[in-house]
Backbone atoms as SQL, in Angstrom:
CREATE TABLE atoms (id INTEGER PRIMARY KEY, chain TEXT, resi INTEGER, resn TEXT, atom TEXT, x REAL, y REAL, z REAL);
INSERT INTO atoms VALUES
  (1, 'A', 1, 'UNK', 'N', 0.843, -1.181, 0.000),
  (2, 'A', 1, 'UNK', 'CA', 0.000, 0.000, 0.000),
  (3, 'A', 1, 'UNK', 'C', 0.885, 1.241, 0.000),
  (4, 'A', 2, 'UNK', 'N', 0.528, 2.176, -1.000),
  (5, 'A', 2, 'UNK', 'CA', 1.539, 3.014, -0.964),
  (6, 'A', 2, 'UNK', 'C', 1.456, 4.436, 0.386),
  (7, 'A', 3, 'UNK', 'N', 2.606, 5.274, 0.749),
  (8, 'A', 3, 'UNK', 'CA', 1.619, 5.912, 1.947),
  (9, 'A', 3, 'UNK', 'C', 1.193, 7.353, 1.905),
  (10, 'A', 4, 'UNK', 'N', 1.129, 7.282, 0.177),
  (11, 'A', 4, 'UNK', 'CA', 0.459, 8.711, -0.525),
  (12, 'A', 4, 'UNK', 'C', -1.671, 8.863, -0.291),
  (13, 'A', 5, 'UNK', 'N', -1.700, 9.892, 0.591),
  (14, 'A', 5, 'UNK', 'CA', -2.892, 9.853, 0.898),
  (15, 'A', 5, 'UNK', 'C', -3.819, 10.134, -0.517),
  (16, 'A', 6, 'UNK', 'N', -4.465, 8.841, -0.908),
  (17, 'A', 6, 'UNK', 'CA', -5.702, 9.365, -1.545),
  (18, 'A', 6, 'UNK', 'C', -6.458, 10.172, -1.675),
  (19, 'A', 7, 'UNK', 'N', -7.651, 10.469, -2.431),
  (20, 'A', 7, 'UNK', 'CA', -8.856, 11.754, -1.708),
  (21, 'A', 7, 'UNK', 'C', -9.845, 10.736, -1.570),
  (22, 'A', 8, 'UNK', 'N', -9.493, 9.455, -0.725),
  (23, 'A', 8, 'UNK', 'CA', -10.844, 8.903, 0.040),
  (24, 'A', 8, 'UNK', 'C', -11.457, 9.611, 1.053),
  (25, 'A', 9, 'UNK', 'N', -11.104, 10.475, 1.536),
  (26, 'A', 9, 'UNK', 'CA', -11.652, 11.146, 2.457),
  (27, 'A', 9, 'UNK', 'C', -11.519, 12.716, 2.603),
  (28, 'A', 10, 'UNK', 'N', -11.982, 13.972, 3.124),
  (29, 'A', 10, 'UNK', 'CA', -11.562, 14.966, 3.222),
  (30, 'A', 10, 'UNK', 'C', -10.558, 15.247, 4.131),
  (31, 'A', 11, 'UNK', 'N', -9.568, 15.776, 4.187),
  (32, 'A', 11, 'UNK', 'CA', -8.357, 16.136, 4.986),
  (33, 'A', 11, 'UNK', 'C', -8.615, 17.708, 5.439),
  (34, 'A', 12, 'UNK', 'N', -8.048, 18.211, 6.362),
  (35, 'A', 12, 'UNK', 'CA', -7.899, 19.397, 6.458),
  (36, 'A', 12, 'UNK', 'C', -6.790, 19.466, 7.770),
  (37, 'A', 13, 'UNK', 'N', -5.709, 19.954, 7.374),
  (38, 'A', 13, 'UNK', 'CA', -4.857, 20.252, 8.755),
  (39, 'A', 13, 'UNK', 'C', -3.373, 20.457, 8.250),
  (40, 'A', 14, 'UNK', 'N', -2.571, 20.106, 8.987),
  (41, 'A', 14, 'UNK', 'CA', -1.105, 20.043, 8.882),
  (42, 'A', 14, 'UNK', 'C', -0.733, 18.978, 7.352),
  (43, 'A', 15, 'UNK', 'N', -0.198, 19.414, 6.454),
  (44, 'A', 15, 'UNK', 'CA', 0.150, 18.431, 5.410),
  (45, 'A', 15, 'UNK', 'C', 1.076, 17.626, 5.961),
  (46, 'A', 16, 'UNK', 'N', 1.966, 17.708, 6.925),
  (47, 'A', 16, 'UNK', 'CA', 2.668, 17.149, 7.180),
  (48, 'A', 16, 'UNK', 'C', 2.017, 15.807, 8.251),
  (49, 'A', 17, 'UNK', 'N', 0.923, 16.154, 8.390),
  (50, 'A', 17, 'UNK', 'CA', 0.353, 14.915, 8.769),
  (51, 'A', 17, 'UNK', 'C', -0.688, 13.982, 8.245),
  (52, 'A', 18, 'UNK', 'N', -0.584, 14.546, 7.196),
  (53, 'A', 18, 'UNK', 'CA', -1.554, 13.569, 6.307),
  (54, 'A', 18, 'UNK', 'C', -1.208, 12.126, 5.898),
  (55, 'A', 19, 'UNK', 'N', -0.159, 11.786, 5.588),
  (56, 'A', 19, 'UNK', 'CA', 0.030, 10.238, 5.202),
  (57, 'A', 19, 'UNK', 'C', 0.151, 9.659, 6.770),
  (58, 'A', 20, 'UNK', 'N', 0.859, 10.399, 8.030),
  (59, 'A', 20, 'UNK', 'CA', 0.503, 9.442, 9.318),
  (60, 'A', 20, 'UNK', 'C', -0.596, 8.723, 9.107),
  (61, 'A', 21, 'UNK', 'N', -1.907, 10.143, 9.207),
  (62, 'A', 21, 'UNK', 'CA', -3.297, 9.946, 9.375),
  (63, 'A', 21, 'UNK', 'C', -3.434, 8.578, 8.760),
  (64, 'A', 22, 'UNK', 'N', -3.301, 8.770, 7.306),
  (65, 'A', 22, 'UNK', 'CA', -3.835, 8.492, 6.537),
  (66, 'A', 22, 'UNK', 'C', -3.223, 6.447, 6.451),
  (67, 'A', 23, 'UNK', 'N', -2.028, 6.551, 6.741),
  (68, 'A', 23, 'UNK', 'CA', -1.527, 5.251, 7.479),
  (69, 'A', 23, 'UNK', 'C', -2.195, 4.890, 8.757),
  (70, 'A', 24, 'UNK', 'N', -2.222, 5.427, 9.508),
  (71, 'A', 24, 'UNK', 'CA', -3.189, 5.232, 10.915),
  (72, 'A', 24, 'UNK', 'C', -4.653, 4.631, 10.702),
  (73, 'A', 25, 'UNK', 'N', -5.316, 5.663, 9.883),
  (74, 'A', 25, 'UNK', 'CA', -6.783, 4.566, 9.845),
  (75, 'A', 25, 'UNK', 'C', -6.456, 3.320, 8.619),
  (76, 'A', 26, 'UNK', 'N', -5.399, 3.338, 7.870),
  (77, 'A', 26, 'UNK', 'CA', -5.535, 1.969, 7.038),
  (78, 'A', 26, 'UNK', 'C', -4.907, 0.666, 7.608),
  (79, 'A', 27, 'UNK', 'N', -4.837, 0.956, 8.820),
  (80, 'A', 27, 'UNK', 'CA', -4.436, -0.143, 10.213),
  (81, 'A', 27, 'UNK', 'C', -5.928, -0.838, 10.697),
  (82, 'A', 28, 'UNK', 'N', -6.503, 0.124, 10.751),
  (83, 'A', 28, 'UNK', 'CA', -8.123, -0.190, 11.673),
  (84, 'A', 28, 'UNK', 'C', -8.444, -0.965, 10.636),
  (85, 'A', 29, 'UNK', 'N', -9.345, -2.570, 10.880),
  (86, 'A', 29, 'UNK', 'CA', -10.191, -3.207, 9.995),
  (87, 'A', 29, 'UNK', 'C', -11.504, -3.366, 10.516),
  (88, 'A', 30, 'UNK', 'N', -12.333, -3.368, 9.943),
  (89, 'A', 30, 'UNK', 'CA', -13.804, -3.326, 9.975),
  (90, 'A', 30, 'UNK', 'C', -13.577, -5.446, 10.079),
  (91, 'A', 31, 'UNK', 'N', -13.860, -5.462, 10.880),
  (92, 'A', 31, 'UNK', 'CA', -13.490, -7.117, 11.168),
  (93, 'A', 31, 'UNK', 'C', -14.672, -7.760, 10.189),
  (94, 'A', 32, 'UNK', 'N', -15.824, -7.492, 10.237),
  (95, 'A', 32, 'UNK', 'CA', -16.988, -7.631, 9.485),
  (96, 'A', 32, 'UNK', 'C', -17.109, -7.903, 7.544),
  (97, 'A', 33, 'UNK', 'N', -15.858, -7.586, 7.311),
  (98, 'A', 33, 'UNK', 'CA', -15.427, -7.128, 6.250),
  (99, 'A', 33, 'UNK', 'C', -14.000, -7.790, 6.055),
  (100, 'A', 34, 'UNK', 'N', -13.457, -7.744, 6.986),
  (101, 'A', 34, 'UNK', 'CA', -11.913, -8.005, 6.641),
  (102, 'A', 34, 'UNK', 'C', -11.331, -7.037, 5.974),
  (103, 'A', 35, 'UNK', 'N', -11.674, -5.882, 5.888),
  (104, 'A', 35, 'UNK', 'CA', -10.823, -4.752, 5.156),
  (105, 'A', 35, 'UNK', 'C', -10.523, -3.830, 6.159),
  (106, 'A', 36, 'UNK', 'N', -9.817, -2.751, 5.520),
  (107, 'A', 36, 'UNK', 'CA', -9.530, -1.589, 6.452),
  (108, 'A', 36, 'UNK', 'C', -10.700, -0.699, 6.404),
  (109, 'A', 37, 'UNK', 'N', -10.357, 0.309, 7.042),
  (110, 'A', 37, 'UNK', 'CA', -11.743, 1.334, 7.062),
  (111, 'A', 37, 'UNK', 'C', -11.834, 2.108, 5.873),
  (112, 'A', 38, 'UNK', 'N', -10.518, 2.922, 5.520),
  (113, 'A', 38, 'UNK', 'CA', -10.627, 3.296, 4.608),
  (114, 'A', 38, 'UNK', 'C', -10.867, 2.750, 2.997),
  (115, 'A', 39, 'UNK', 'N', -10.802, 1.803, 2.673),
  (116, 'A', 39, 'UNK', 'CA', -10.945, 0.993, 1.519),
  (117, 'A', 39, 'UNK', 'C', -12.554, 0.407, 1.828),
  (118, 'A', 40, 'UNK', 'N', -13.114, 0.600, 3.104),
  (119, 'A', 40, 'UNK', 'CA', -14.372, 0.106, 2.956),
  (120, 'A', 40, 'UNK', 'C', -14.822, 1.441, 2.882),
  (121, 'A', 41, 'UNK', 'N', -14.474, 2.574, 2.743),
  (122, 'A', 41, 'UNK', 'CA', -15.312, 4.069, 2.883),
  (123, 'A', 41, 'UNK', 'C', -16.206, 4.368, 3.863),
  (124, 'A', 42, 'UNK', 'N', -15.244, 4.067, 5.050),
  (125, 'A', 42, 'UNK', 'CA', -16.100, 4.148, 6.801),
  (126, 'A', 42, 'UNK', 'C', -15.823, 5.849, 6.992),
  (127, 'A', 43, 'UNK', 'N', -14.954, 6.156, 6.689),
  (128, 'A', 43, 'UNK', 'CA', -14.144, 7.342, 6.941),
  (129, 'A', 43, 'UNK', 'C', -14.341, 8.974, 6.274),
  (130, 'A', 44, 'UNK', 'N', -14.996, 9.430, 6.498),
  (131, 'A', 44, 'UNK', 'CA', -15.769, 10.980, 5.559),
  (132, 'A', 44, 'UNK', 'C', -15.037, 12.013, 5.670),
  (133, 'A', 45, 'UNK', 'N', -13.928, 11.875, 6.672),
  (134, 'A', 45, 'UNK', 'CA', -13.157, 13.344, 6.909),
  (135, 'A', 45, 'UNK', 'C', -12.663, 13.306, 8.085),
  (136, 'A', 46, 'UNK', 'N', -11.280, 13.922, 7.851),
  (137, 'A', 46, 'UNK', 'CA', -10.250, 14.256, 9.220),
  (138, 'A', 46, 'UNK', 'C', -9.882, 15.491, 9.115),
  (139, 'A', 47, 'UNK', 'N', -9.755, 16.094, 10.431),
  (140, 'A', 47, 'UNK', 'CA', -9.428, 17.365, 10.870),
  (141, 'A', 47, 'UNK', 'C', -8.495, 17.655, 11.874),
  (142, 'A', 48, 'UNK', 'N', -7.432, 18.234, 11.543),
  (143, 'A', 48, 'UNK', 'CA', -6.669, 18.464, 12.713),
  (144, 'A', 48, 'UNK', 'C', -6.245, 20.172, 12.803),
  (145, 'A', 49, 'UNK', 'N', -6.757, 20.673, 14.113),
  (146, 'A', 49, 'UNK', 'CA', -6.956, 21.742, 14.725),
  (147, 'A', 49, 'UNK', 'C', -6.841, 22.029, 15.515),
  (148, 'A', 50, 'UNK', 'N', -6.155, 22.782, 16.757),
  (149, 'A', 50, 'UNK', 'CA', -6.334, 23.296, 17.967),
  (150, 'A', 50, 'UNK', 'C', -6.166, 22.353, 18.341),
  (151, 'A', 51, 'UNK', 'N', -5.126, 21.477, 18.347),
  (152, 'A', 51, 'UNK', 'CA', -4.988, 20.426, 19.448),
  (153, 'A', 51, 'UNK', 'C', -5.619, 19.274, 19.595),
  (154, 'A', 52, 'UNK', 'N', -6.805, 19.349, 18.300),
  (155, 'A', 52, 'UNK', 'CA', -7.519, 18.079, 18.145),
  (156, 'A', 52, 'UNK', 'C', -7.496, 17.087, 17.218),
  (157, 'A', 53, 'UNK', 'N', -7.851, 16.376, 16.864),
  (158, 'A', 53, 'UNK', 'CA', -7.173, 15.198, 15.371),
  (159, 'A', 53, 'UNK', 'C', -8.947, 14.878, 15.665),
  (160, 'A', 54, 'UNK', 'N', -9.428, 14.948, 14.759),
  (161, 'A', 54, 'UNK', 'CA', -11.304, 14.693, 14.831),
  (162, 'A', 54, 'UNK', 'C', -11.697, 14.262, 13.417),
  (163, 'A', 55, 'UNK', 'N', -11.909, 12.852, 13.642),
  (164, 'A', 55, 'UNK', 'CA', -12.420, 11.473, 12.492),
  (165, 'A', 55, 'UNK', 'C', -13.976, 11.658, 12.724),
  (166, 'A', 56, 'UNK', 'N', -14.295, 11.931, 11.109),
  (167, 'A', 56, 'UNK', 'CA', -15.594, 11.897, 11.044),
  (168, 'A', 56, 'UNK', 'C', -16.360, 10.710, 10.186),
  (169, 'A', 57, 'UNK', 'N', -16.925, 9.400, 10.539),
  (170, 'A', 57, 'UNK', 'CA', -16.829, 8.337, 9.758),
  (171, 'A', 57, 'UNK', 'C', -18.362, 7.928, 10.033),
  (172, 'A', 58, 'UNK', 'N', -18.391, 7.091, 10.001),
  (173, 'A', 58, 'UNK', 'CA', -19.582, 6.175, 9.629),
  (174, 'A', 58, 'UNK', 'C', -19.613, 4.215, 10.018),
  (175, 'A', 59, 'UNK', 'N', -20.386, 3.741, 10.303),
  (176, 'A', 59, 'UNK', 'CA', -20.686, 2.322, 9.900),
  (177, 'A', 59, 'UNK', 'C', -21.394, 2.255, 8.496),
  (178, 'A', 60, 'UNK', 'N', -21.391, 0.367, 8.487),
  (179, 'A', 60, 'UNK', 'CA', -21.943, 0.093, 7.229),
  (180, 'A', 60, 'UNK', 'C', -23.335, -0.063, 7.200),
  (181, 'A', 61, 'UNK', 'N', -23.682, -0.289, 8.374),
  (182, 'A', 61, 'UNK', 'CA', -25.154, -0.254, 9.002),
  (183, 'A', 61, 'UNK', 'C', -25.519, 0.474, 10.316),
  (184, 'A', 62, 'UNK', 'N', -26.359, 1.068, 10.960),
  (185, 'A', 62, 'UNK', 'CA', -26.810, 1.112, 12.318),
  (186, 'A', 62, 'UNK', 'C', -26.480, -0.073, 13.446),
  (187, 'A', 63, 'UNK', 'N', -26.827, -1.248, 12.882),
  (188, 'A', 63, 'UNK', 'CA', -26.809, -2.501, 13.679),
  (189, 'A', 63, 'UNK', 'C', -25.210, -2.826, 13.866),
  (190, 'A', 64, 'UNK', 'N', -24.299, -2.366, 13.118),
  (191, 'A', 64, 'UNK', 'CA', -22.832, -3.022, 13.330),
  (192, 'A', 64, 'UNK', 'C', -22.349, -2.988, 14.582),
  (193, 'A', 65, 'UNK', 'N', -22.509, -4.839, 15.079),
  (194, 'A', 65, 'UNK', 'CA', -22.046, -5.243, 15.969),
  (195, 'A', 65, 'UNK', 'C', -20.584, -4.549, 16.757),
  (196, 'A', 66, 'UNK', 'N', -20.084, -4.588, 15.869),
  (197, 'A', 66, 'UNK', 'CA', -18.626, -4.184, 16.141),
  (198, 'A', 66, 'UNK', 'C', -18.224, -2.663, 15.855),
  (199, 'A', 67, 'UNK', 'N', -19.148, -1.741, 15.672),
  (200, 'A', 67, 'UNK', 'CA', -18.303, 0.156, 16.111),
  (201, 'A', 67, 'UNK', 'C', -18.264, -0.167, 17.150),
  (202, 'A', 68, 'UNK', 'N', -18.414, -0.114, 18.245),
  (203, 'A', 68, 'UNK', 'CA', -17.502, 0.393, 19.301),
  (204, 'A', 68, 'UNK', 'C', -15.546, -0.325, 19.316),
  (205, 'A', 69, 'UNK', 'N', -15.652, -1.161, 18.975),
  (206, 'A', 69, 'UNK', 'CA', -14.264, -2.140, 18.375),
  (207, 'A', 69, 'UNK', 'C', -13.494, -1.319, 17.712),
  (208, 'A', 70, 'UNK', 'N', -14.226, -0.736, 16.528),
  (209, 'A', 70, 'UNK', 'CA', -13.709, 0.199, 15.542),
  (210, 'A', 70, 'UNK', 'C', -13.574, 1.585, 15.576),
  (211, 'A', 71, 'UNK', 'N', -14.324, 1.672, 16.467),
  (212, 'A', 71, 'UNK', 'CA', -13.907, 3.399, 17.270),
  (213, 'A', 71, 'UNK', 'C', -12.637, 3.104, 17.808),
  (214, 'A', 72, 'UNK', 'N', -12.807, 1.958, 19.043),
  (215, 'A', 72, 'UNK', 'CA', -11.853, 2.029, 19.761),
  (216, 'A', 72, 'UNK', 'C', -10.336, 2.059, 19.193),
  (217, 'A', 73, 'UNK', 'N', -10.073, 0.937, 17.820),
  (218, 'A', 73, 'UNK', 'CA', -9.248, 0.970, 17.521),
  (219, 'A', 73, 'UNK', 'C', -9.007, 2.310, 16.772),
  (220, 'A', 74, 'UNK', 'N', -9.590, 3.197, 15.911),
  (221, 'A', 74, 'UNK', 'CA', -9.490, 4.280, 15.387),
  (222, 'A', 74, 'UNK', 'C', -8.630, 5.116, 16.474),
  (223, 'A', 75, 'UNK', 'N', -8.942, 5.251, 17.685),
  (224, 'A', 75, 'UNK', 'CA', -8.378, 6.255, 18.473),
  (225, 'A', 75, 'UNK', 'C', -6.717, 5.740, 19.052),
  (226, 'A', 76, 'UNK', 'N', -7.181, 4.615, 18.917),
  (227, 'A', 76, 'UNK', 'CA', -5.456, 3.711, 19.446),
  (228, 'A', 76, 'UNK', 'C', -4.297, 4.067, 18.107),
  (229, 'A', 77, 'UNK', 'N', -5.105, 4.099, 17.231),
  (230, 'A', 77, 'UNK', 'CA', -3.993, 4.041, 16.199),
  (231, 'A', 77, 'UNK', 'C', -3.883, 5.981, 15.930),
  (232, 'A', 78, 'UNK', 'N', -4.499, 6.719, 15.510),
  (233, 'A', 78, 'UNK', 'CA', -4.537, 7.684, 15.914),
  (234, 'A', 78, 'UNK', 'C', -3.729, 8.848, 16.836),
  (235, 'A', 79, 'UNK', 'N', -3.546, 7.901, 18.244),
  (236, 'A', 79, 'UNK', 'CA', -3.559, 8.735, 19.246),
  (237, 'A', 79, 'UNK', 'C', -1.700, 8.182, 19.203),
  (238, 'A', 80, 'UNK', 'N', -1.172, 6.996, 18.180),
  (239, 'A', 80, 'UNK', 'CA', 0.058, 6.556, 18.536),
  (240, 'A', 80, 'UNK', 'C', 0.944, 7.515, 17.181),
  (241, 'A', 81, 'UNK', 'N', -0.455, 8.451, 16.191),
  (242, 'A', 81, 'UNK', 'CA', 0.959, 9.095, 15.864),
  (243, 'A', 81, 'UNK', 'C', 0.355, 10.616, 15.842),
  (244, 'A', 82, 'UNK', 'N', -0.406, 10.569, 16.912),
  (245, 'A', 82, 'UNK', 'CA', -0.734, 12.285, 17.088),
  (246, 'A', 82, 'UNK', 'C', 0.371, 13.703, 17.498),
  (247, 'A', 83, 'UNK', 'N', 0.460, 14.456, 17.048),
  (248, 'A', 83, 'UNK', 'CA', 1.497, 14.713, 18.101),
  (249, 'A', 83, 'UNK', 'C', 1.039, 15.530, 19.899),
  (250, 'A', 84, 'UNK', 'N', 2.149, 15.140, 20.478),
  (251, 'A', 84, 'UNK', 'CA', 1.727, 15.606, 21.849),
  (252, 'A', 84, 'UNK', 'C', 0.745, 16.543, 22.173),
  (253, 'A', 85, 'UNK', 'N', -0.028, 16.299, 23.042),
  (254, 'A', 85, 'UNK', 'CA', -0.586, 17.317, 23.703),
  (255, 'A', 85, 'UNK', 'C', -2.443, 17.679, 22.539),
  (256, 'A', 86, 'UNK', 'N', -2.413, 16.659, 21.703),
  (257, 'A', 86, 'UNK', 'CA', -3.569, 16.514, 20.984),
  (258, 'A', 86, 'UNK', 'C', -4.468, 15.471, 21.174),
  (259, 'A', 87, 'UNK', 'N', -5.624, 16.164, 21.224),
  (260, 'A', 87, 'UNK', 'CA', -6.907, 15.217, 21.697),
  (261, 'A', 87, 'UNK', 'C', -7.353, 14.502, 20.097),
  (262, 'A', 88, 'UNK', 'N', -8.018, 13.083, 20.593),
  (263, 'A', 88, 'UNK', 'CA', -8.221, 12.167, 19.353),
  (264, 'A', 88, 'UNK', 'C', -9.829, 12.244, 19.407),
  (265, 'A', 89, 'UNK', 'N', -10.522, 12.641, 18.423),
  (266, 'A', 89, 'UNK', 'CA', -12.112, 12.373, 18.731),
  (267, 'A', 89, 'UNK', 'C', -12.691, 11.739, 17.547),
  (268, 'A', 90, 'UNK', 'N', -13.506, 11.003, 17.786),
  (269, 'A', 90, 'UNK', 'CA', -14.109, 10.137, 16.875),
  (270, 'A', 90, 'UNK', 'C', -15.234, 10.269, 16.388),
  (271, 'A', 91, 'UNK', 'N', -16.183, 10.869, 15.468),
  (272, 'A', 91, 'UNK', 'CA', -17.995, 11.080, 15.684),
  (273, 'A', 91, 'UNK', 'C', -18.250, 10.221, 14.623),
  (274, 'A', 92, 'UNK', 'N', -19.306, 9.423, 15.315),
  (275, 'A', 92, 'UNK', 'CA', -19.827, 8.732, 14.048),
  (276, 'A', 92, 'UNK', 'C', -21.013, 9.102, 13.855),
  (277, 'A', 93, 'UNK', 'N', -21.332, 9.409, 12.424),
  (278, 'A', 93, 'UNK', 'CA', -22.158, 9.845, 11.839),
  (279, 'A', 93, 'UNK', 'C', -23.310, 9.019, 10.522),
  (280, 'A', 94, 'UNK', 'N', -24.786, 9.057, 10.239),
  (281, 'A', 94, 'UNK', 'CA', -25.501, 8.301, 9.640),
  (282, 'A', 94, 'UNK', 'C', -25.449, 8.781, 8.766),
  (283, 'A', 95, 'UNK', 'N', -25.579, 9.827, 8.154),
  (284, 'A', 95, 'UNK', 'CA', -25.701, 11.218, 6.709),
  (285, 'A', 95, 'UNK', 'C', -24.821, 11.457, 6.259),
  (286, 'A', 96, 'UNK', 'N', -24.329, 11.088, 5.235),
  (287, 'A', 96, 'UNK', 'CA', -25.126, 10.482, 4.105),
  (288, 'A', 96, 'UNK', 'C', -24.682, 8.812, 4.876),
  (289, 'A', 97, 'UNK', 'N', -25.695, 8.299, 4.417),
  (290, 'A', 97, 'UNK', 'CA', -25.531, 6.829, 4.709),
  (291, 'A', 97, 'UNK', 'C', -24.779, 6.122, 3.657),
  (292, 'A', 98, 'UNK', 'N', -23.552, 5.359, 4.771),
  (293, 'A', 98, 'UNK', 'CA', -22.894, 4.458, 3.834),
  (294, 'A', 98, 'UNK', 'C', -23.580, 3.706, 2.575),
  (295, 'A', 99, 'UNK', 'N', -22.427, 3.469, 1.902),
  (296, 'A', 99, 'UNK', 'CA', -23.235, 2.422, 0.724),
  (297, 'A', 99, 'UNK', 'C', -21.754, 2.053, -0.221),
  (298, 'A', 100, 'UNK', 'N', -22.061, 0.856, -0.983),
  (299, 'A', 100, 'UNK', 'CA', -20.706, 0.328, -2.212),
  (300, 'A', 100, 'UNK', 'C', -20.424, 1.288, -2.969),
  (301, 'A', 101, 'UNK', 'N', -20.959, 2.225, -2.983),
  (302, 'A', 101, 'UNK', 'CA', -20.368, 3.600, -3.969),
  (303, 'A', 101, 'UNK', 'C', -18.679, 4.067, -2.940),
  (304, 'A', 102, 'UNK', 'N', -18.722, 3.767, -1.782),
  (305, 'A', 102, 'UNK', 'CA', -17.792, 4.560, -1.079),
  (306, 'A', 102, 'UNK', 'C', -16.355, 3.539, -1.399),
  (307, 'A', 103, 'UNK', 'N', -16.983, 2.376, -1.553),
  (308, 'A', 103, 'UNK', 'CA', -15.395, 1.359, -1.430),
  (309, 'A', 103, 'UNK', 'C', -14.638, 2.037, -2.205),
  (310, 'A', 104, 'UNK', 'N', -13.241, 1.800, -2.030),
  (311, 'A', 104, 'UNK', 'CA', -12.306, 1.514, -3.051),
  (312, 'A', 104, 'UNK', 'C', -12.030, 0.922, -3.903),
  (313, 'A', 105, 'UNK', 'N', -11.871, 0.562, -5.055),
  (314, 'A', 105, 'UNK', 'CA', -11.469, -0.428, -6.541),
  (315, 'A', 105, 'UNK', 'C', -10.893, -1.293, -5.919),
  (316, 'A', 106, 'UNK', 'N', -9.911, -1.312, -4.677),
  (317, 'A', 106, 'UNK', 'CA', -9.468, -2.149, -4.218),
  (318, 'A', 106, 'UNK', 'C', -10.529, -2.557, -3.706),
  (319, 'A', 107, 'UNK', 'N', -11.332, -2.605, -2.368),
  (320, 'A', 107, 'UNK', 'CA', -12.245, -3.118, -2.001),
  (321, 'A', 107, 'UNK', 'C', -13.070, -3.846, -2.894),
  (322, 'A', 108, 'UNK', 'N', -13.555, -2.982, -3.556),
  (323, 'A', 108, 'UNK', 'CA', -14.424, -3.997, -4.644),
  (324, 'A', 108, 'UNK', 'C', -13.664, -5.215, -5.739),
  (325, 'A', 109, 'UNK', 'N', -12.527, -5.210, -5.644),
  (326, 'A', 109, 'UNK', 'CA', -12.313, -5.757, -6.654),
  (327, 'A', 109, 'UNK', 'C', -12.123, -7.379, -5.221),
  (328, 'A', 110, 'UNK', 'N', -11.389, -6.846, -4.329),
  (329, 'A', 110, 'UNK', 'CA', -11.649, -7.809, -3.139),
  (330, 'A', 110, 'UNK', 'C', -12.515, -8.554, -3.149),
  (331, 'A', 111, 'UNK', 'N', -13.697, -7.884, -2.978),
  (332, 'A', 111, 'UNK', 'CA', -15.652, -8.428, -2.721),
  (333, 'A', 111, 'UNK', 'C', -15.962, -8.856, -4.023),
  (334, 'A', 112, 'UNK', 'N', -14.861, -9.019, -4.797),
  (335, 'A', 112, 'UNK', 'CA', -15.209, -9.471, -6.370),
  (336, 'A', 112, 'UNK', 'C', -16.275, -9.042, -6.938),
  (337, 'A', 113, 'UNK', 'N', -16.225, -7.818, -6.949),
  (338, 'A', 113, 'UNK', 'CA', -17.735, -6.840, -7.375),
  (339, 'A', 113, 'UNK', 'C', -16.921, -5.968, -8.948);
């Protein structure tokens, strides 16, 4: 995987922290899936500001057993290349609701779609 950030997601912050980020959530897997988050298009936008690093993402459903798993890991990986003294926040959000439009070519070509 190369560790040039895509535009899977919106960025806004330090350029110099964009491929961390952007390495950081392609660690997290949606266990449900066996993929990462970002290649499943869990992930809508990162922000880093004032001391905060703030992931704005999604599940694939309401019912997914496993967000809290995937929060949790989001903030572990996150918070190991934040720099000091920055808060990690996570919101998950329903709007627009996920869907196979978000995967990646990789993903789909995975799900043999």
């Amino acid at each position: 995987m190369s560790n040039e950030a895509p535009e899977a997601y919106a960025y806004s912050g330090p350029e110099e922290l964009r491929a961390a980020v952007f390495g950081a959530l392609s660690q997290v897997v949606d266990p449900e899936v066996a993929m990462n988050i970002v290649d499943v298009g869990l992930v809508y936008g990162v922000s880093v500001a004032d001391e905060v690093l703030r992931v704005v993402m999604t599940m694939t459903s309401a019912a997914c057993p496993v967000a809290d798993v995937i929060v949790e890991d989001v903030e572990a990986e996150l918070e190991r290349i934040a720099p000091p003294a920055t808060r990690v926040e996570v919101e998950i959000v329903w709007e627009p609701p996920w869907s196979t439009e978000r995967m990646s070519p990789r993903a789909k070509q995975f799900m043999g779609w």
